[in-house]
Structures are given as structure tokens and as C-alpha cells.
C-alpha positions in Angstrom: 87.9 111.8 83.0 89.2 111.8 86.5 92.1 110.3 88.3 92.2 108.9 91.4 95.4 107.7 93.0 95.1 105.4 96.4 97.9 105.0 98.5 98.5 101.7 99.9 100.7 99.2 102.3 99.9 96.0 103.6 98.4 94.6 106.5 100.5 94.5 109.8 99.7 90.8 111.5 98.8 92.5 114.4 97.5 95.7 116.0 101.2 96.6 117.8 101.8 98.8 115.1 105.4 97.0 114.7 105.5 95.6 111.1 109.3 95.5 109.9 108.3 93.5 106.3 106.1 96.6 105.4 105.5 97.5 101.9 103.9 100.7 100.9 102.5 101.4 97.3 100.4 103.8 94.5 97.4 102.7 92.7 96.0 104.6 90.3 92.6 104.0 88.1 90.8 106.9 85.5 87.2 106.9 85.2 84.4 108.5 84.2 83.4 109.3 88.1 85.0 109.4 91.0 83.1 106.2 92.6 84.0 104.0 89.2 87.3 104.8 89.9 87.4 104.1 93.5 85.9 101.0 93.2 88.1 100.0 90.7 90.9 100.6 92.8 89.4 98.4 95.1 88.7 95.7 92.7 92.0 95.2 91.9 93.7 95.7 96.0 96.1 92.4 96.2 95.1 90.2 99.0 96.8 91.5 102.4 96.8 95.1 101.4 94.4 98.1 102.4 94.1 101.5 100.7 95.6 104.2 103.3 94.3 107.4 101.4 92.7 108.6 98.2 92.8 111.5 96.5 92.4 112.9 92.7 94.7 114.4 90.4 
């Protein structure tokens, strides 16, 4: 079993960088591989987020 945990935020409205409402979060998903896990993580991403960074544990 593997672990992967994605760290997210959502999307800024534009590319200025200045996003003052911005929320930052943790997913994690276990799986049998790395890839099912990843793409579960992905599968389940709320509208208006992206994934930052992944990484196992």
C-alpha cells in the first residue's frame, strides 16, 4: 500500500499572482500504486483547485 499526499490551493482569477481569498489544503488517497493513487487524488480535486505538489509517505 502506498500513500500519496497532494498539496493543494485554489485557482487565483488571474495570472498577477495577487490572490487575497486563497485557500491552501492536503489530500491524501492510499492505493495499491502510485498512479491509482494519483489519479484518485485527481478524481476527487473540487472545482477551482489545482494540486501544487505530490509526494508519498
Amino acid at each position: 500500500m502506498i500513500t500519496v499526499v497532494a498539496l493543494t490551493e485554489t485557482i487565483p482569477s488571474d495570472h498577477t499572482g495577487h490572490h487575497p481569498a486563497r485557500q491552501a489544503g492536503e489530500v491524501r488517497q492510499s492505493a495499491t500504486t502510485y498512479e491509482e493513487a494519483r489519479d484518485r487524488i485527481f478524481a476527487e480535486l473540487p472545482d477551482g483547485w489545482r494540486v501544487i505538489h505530490l509526494r508519498t509517505v
